[in-house]
Backbone of each chain as nested JSON, in Angstrom:
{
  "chains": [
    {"id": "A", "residues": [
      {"number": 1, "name": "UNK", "atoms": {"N": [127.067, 180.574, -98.307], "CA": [125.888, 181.445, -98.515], "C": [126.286, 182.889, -98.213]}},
      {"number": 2, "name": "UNK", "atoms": {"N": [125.898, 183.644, -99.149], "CA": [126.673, 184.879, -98.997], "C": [125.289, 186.225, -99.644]}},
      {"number": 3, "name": "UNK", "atoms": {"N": [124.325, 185.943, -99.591], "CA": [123.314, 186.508, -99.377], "C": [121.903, 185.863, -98.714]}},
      {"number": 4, "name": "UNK", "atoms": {"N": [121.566, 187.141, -97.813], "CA": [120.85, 187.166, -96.94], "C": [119.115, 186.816, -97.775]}},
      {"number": 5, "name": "UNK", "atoms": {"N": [118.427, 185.537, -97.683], "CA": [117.06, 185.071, -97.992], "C": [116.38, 186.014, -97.351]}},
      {"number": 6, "name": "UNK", "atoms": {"N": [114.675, 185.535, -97.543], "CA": [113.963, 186.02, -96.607], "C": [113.999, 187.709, -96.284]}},
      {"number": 7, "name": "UNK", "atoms": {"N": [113.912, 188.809, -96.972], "CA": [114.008, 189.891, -96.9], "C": [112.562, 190.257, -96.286]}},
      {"number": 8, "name": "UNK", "atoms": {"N": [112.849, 191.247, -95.239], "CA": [111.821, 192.025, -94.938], "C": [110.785, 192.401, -96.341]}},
      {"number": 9, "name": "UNK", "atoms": {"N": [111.569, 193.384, -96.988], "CA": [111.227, 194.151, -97.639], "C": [112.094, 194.319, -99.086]}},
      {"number": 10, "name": "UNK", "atoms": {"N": [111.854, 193.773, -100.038], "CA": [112.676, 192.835, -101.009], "C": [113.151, 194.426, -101.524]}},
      {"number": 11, "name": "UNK", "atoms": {"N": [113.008, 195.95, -101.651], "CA": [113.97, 196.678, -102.032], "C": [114.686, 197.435, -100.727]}},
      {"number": 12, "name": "UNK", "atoms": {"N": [114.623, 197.308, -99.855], "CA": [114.957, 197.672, -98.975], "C": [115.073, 197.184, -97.44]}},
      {"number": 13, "name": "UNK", "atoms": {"N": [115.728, 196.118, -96.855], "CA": [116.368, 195.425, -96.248], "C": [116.014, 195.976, -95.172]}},
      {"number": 14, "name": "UNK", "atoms": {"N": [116.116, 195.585, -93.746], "CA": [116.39, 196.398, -92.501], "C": [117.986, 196.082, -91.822]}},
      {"number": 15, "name": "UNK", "atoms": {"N": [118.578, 195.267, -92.514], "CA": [119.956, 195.029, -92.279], "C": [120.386, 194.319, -93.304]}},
      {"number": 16, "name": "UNK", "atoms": {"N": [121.988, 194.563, -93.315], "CA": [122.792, 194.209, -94.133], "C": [122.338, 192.731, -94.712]}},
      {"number": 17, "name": "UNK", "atoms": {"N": [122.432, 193.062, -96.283], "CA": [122.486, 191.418, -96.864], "C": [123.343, 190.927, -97.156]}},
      {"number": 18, "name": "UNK", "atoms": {"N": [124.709, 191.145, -97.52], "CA": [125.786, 190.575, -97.404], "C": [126.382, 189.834, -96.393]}},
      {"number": 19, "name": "UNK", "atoms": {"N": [126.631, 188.516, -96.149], "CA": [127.461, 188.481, -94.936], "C": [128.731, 188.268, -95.312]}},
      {"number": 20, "name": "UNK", "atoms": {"N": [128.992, 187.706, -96.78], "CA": [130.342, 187.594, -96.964], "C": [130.482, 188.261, -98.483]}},
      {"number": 21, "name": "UNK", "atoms": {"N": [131.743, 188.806, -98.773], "CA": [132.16, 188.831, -100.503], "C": [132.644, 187.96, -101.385]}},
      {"number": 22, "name": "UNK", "atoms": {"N": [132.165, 187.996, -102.548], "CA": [132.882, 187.198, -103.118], "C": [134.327, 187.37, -103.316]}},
      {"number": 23, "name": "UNK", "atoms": {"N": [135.106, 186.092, -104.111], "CA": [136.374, 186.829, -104.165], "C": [136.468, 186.919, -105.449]}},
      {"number": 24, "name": "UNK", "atoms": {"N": [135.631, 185.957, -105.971], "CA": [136.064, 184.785, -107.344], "C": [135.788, 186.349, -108.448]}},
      {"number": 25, "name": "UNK", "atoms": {"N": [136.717, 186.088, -109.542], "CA": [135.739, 187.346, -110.781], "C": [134.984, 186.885, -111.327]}},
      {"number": 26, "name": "UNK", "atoms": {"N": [134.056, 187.61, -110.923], "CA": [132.793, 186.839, -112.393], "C": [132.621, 187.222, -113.565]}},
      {"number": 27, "name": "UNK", "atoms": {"N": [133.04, 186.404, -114.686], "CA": [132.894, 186.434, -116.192], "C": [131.884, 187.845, -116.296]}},
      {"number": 28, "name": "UNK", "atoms": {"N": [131.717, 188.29, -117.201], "CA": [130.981, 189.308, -118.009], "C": [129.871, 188.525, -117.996]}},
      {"number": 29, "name": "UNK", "atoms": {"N": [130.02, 187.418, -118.677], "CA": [128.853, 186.373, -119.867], "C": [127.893, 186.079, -119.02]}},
      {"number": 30, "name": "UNK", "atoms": {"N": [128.386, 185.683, -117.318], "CA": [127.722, 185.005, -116.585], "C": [126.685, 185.702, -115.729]}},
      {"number": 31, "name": "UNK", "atoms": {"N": [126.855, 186.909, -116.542], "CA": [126.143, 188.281, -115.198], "C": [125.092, 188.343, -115.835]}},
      {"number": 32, "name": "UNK", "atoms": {"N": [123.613, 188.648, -114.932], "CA": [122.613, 188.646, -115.424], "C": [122.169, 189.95, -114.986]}},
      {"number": 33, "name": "UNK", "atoms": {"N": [122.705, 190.327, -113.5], "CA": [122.084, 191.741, -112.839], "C": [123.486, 191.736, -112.114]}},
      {"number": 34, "name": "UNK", "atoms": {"N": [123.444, 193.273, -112.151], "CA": [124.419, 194.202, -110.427], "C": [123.292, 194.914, -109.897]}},
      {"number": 35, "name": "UNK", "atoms": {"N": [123.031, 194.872, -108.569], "CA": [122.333, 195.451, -107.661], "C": [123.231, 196.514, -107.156]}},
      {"number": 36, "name": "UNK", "atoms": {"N": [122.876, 197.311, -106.654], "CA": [124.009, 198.346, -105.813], "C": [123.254, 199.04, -104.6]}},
      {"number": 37, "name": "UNK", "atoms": {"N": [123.503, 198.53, -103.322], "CA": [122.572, 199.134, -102.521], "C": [123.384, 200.048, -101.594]}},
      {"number": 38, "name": "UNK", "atoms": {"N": [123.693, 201.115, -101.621], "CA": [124.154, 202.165, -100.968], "C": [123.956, 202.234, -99.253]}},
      {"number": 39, "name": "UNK", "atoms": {"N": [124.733, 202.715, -98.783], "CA": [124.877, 202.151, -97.447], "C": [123.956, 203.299, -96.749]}},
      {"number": 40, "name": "UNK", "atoms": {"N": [123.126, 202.884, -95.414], "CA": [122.305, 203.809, -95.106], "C": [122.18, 203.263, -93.424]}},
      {"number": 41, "name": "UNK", "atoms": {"N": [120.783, 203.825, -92.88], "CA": [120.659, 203.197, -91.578], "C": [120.644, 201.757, -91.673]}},
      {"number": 42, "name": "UNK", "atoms": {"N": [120.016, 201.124, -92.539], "CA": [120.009, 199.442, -92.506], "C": [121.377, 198.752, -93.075]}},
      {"number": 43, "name": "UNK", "atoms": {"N": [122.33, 199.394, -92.702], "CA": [123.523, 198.757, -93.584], "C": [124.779, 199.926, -93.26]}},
      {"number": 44, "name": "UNK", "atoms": {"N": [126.02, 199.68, -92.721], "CA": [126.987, 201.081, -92.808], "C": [127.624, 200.619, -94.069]}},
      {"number": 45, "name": "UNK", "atoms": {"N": [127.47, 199.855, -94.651], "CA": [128.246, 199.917, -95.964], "C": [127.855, 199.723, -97.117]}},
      {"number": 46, "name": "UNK", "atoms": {"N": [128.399, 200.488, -98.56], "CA": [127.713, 199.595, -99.826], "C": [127.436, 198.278, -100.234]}},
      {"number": 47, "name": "UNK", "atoms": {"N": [126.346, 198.044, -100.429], "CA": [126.717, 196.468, -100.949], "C": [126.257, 196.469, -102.645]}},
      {"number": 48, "name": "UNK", "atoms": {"N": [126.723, 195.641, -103.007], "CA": [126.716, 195.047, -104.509], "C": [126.161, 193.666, -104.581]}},
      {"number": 49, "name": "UNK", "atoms": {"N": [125.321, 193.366, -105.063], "CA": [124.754, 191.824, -105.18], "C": [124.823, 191.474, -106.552]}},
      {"number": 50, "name": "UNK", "atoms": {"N": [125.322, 190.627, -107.392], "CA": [125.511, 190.537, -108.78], "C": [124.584, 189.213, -108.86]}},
      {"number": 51, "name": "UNK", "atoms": {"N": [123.716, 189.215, -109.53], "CA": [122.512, 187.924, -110.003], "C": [123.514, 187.093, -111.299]}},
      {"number": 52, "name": "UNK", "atoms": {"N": [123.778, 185.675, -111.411], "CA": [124.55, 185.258, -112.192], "C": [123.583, 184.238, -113.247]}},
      {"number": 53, "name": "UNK", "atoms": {"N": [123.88, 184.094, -114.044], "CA": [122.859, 183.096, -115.301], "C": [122.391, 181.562, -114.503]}},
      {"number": 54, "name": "UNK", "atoms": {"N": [123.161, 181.229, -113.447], "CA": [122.829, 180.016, -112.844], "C": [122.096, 180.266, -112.053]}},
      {"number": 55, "name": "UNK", "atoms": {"N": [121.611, 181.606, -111.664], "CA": [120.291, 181.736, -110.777], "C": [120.861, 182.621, -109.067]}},
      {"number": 56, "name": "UNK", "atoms": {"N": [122.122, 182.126, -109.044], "CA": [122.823, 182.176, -107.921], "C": [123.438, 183.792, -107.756]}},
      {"number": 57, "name": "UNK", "atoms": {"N": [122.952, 183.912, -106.668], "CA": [123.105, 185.57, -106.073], "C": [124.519, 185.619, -105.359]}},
      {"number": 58, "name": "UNK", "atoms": {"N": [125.421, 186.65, -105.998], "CA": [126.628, 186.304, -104.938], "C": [127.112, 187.777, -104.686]}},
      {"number": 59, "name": "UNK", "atoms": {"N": [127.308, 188.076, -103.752], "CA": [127.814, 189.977, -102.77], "C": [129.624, 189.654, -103.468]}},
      {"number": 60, "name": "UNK", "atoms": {"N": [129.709, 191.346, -103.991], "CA": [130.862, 191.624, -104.707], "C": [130.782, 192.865, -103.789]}},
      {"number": 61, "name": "UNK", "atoms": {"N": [132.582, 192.912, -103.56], "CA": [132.938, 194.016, -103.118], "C": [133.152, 195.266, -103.337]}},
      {"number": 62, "name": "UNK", "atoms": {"N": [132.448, 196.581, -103.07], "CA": [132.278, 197.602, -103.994], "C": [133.469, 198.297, -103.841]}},
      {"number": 63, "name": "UNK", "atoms": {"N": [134.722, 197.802, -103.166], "CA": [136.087, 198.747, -103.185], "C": [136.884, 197.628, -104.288]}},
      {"number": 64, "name": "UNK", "atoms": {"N": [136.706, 196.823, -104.435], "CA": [137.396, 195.874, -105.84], "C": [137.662, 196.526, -107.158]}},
      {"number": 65, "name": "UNK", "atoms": {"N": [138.699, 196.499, -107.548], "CA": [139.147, 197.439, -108.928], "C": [138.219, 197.037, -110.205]}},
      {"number": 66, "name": "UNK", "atoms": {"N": [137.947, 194.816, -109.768], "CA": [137.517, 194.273, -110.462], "C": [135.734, 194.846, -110.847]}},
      {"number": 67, "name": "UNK", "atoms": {"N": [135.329, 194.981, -109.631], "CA": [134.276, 195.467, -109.326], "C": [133.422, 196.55, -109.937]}},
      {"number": 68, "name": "UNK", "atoms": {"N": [134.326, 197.494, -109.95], "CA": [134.135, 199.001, -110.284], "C": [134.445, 198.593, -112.01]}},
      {"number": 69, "name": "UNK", "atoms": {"N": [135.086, 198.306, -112.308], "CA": [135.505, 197.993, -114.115], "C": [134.517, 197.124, -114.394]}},
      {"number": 70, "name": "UNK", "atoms": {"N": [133.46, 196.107, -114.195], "CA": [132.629, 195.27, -114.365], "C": [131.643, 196.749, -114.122]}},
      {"number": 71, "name": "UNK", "atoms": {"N": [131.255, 196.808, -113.467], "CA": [129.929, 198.047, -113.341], "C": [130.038, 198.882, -114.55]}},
      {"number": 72, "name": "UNK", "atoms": {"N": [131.156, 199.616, -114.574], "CA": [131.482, 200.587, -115.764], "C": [131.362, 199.525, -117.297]}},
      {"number": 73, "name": "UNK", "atoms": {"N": [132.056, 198.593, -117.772], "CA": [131.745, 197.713, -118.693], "C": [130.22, 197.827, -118.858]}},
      {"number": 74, "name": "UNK", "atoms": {"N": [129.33, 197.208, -117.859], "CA": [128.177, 197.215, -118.214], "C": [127.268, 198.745, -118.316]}},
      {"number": 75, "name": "UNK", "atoms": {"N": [127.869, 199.486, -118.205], "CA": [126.782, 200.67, -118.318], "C": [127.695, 201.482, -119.657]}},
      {"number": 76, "name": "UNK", "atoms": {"N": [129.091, 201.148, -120.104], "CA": [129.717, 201.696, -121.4], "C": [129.233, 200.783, -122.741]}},
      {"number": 77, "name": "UNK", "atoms": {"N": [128.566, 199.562, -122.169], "CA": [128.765, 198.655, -123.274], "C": [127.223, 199.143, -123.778]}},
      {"number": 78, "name": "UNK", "atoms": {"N": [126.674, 199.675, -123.495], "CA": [125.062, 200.633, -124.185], "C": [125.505, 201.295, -125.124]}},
      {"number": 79, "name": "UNK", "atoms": {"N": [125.383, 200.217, -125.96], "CA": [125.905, 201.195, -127.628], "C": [124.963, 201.745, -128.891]}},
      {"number": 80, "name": "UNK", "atoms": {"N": [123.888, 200.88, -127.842], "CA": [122.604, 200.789, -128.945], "C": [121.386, 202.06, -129.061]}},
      {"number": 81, "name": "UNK", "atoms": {"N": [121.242, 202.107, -129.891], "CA": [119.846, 203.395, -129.918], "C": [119.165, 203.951, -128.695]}},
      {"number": 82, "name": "UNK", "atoms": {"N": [119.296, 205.267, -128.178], "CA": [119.007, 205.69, -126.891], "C": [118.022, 205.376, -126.588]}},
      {"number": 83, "name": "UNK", "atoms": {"N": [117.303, 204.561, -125.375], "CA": [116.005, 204.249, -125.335], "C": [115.256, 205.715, -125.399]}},
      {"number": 84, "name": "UNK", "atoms": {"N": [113.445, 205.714, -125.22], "CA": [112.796, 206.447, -125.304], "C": [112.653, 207.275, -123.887]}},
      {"number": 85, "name": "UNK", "atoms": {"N": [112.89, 208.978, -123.998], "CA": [112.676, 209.198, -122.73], "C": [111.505, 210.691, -122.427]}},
      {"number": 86, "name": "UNK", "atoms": {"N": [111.56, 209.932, -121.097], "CA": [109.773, 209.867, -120.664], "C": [109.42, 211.7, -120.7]}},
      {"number": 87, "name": "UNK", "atoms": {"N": [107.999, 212.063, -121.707], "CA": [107.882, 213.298, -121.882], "C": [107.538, 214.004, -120.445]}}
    ]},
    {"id": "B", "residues": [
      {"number": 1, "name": "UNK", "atoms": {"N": [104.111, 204.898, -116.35], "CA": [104.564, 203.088, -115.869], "C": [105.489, 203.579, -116.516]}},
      {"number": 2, "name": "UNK", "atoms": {"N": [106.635, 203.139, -116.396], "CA": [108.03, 202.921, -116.727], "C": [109.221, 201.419, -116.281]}},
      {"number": 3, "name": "UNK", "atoms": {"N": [107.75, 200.834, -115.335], "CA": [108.709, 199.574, -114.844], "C": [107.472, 198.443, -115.337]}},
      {"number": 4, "name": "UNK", "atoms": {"N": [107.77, 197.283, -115.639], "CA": [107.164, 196.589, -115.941], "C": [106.795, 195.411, -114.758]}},
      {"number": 5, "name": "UNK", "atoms": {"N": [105.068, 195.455, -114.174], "CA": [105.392, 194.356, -113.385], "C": [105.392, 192.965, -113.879]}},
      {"number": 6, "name": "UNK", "atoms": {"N": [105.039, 192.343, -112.657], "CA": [104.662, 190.663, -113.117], "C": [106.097, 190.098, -113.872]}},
      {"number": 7, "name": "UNK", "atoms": {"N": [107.244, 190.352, -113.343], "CA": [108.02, 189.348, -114.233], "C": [108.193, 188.185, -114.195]}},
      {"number": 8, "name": "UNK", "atoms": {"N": [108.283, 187.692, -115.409], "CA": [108.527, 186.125, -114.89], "C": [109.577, 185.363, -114.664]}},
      {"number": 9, "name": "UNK", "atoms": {"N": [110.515, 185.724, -114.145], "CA": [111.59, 185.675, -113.372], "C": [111.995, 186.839, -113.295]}},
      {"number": 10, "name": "UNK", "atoms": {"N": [112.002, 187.145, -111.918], "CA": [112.749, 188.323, -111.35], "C": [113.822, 188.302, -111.657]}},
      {"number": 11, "name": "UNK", "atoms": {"N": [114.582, 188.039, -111.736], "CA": [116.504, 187.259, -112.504], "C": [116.592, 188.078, -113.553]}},
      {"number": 12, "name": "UNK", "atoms": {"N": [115.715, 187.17, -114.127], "CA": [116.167, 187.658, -115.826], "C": [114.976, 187.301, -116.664]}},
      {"number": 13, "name": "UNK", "atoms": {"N": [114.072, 188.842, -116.518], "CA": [112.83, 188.467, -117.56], "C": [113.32, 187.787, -119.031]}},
      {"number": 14, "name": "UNK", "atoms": {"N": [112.178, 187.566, -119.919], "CA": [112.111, 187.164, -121.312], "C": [112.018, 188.364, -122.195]}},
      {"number": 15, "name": "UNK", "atoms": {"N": [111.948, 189.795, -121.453], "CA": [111.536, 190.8, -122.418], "C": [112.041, 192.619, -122.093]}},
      {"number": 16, "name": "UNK", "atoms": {"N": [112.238, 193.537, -122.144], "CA": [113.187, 194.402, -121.664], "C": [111.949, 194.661, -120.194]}},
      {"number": 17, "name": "UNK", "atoms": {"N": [112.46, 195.86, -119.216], "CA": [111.696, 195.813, -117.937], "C": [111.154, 197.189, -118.538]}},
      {"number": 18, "name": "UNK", "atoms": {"N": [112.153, 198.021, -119.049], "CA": [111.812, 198.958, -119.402], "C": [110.887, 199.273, -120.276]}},
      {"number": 19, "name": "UNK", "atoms": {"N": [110.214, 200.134, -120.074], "CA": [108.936, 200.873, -121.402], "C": [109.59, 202.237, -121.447]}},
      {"number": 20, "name": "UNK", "atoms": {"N": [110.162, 202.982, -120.796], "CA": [110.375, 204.514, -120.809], "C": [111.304, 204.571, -119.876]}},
      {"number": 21, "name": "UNK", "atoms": {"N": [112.489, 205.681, -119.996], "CA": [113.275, 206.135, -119.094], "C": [112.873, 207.419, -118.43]}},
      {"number": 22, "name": "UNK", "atoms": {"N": [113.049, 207.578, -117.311], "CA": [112.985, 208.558, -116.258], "C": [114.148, 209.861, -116.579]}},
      {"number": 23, "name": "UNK", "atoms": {"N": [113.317, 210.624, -116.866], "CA": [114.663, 212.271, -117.758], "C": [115.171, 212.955, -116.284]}},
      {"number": 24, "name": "UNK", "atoms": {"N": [113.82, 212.723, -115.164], "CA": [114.327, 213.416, -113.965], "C": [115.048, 213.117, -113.394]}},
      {"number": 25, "name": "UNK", "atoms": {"N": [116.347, 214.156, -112.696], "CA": [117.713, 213.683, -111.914], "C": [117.217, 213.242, -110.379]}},
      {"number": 26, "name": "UNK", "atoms": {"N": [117.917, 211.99, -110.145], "CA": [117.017, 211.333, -108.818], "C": [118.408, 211.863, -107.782]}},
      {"number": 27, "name": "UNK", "atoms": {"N": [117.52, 212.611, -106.806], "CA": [118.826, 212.675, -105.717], "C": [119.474, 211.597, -105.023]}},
      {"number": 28, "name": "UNK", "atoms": {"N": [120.458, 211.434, -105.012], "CA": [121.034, 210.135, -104.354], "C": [120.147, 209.787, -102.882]}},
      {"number": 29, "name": "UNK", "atoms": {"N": [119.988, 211.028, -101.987], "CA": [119.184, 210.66, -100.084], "C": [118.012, 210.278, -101.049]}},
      {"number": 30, "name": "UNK", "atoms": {"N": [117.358, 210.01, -102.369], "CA": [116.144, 209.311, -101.955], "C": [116.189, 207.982, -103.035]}},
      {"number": 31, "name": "UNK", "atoms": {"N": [117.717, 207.36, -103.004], "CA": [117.699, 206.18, -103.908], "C": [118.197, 205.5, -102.802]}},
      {"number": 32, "name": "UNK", "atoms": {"N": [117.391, 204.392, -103.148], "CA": [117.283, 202.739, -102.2], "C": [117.871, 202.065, -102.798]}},
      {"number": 33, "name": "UNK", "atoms": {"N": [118.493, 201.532, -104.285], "CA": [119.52, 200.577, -105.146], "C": [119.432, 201.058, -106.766]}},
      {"number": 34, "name": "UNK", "atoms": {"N": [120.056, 200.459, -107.131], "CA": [120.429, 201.182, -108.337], "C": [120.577, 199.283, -109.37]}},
      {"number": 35, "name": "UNK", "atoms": {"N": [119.681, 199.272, -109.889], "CA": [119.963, 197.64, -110.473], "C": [120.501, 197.797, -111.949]}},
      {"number": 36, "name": "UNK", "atoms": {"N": [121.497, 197.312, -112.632], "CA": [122.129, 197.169, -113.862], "C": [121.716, 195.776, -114.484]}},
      {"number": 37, "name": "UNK", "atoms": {"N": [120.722, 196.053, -115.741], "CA": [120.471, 194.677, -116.159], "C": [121.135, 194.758, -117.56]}},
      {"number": 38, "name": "UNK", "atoms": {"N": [122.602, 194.145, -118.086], "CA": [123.521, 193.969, -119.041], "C": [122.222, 193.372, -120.183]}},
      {"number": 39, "name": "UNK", "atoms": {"N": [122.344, 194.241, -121.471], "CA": [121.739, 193.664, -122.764], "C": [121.623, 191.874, -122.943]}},
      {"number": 40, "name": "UNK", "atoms": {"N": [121.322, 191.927, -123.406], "CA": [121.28, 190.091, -123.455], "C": [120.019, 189.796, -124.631]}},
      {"number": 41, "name": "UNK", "atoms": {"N": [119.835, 188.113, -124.942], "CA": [118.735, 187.894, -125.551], "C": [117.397, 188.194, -125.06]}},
      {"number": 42, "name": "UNK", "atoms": {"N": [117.405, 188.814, -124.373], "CA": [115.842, 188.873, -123.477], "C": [115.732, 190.73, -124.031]}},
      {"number": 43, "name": "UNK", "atoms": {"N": [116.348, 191.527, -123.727], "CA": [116.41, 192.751, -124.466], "C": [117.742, 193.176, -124.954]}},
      {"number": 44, "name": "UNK", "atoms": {"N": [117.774, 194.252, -126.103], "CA": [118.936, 194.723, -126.663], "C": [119.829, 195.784, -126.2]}},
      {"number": 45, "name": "UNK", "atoms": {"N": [119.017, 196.299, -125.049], "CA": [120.283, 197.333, -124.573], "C": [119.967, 197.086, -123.063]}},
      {"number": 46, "name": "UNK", "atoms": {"N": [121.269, 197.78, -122.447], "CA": [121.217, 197.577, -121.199], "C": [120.076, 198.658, -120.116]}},
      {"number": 47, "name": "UNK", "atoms": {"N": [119.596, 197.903, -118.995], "CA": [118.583, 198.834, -117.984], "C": [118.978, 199.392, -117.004]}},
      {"number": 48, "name": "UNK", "atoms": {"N": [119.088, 200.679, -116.496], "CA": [119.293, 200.623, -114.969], "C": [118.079, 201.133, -114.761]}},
      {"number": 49, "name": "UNK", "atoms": {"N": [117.273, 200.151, -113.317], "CA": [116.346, 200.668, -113.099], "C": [116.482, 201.102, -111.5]}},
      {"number": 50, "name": "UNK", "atoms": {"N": [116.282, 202.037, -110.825], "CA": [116.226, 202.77, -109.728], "C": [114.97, 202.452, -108.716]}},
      {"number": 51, "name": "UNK", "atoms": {"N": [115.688, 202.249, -107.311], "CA": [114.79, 202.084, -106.353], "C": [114.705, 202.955, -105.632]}},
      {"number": 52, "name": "UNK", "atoms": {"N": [113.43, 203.699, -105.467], "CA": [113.605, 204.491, -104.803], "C": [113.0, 204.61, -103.292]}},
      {"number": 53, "name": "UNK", "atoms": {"N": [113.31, 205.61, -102.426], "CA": [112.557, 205.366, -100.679], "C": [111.264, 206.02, -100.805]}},
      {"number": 54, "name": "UNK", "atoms": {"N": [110.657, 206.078, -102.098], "CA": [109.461, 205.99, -101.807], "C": [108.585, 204.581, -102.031]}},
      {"number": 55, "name": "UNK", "atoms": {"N": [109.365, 203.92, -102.796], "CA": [109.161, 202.497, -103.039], "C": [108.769, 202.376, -104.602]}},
      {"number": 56, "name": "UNK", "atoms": {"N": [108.845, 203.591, -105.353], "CA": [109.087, 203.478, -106.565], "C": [109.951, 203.068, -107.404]}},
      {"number": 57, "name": "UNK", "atoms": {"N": [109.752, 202.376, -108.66], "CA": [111.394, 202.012, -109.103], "C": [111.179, 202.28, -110.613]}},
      {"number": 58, "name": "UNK", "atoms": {"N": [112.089, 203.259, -110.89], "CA": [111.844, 204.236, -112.327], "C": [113.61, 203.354, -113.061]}},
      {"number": 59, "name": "UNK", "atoms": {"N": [112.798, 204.113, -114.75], "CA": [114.001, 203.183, -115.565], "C": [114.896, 204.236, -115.598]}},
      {"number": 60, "name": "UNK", "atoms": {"N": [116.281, 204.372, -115.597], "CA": [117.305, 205.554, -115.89], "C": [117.77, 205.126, -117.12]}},
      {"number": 61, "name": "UNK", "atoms": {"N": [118.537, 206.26, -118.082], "CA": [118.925, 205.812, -118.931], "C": [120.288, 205.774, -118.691]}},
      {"number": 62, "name": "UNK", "atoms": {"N": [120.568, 204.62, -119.206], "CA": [121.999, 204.303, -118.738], "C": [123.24, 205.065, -119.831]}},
      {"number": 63, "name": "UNK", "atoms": {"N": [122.95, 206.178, -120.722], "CA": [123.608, 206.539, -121.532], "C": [123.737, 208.107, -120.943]}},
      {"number": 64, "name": "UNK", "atoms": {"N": [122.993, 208.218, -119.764], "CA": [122.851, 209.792, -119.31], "C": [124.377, 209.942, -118.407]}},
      {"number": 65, "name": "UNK", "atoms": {"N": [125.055, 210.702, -118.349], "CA": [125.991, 210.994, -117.686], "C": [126.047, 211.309, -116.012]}},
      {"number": 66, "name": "UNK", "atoms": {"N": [124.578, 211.868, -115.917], "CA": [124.734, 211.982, -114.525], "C": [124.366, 210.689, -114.087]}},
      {"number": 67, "name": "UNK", "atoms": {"N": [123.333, 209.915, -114.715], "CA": [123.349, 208.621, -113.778], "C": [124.694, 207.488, -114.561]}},
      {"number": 68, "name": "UNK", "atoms": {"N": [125.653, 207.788, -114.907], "CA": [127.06, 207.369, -114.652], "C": [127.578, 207.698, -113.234]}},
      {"number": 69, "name": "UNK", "atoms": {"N": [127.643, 208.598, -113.259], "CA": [128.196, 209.594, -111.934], "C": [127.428, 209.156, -110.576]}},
      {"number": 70, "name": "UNK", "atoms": {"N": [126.02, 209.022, -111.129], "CA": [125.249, 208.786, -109.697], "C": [125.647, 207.148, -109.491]}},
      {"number": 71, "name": "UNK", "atoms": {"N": [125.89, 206.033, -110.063], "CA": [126.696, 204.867, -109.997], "C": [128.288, 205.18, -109.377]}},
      {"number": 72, "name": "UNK", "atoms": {"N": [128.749, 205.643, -110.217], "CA": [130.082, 206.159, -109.676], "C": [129.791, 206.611, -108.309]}},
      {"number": 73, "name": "UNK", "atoms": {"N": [129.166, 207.8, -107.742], "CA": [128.768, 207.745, -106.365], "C": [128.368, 206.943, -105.681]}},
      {"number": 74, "name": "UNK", "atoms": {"N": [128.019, 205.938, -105.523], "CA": [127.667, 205.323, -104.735], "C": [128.704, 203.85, -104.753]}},
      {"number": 75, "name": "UNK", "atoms": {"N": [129.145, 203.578, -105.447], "CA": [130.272, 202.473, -105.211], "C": [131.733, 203.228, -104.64]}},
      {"number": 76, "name": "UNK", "atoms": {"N": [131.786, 204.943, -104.815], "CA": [133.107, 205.459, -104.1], "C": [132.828, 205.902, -102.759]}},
      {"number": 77, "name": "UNK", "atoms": {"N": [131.674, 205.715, -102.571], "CA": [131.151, 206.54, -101.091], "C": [131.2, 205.015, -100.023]}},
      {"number": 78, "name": "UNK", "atoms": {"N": [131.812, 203.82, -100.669], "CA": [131.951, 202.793, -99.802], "C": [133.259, 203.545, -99.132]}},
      {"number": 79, "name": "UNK", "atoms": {"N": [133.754, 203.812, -97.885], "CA": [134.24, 204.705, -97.33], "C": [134.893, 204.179, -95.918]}},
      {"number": 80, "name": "UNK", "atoms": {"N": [133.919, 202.806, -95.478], "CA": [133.75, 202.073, -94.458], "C": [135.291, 201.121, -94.418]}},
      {"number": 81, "name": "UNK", "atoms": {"N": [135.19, 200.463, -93.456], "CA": [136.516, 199.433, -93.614], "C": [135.82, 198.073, -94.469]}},
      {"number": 82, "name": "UNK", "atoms": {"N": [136.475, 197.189, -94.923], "CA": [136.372, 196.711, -96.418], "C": [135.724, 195.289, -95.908]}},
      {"number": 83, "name": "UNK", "atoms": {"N": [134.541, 194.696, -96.493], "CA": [133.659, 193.742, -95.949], "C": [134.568, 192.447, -95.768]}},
      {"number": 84, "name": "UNK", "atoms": {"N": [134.196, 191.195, -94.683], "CA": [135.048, 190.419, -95.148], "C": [134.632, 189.213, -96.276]}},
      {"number": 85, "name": "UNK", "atoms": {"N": [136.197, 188.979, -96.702], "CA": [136.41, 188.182, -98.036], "C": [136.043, 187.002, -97.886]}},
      {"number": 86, "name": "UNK", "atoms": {"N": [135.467, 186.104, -98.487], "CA": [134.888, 185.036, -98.627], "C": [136.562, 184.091, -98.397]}},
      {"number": 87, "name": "UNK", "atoms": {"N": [136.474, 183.178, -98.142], "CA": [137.605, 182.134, -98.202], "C": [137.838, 181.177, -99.167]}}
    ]}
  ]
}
């Protein structure tokens, strides 16, 4: 188990939700969400939570080469018609 | 509105989250997570939607350059010693 249930406060934590990283890479296909929660008083470090198609929440390490190239993939792979933005 | 409530699965709605992207630059001291939802059958392009410490959560467009950068910031500002690795 490698994320923290039961949240105070489901966008904003009062402590770290990670307790462990993953190691494994996770497929592209299998990713449903990256979370990215920036490290603050409730946390000294970044965390990354990646939501996977099986439902299953698993903490990725945000110093991973793998990591950082999966994030970028998903925000380069927007190839499609600029959404609408807000007047 | 720019975020859609009521989803029916928090995971991975059936339909995009987004209605409108947010044009205003969000300062990083008042973002709480930064969520990447990859295109898929449920919508055609990808979302980042922003949490913010006021407890708002606005859509970014993920084709804007500064919120590249503002992603990029916050996965290089992990700075800390490196979480431990799952086994």
């Amino acid at each position: 188990m490698c994320y923290r249930d039961a949240p105070i406060n489901r966008e904003y934590n009062s402590h770290c939700r990670c307790v462990q990283v993953e190691s494994r890479i996770i497929p592209p296909d299998s990713l449903r969400s990256i979370k990215l929660v920036p490290e603050g008083p409730h946390c000294p470090h970044t965390e990354v939570i990646a939501g996977l198609s099986s439902g299953e929440r698993v903490c990725l390490n945000p110093q991973s080469s793998w990591v950082k190239k999966l994030v970028k993939f998903v925000l380069d792979k927007q190839m499609q018609r600029p959404p609408k933005t807000q007047a």
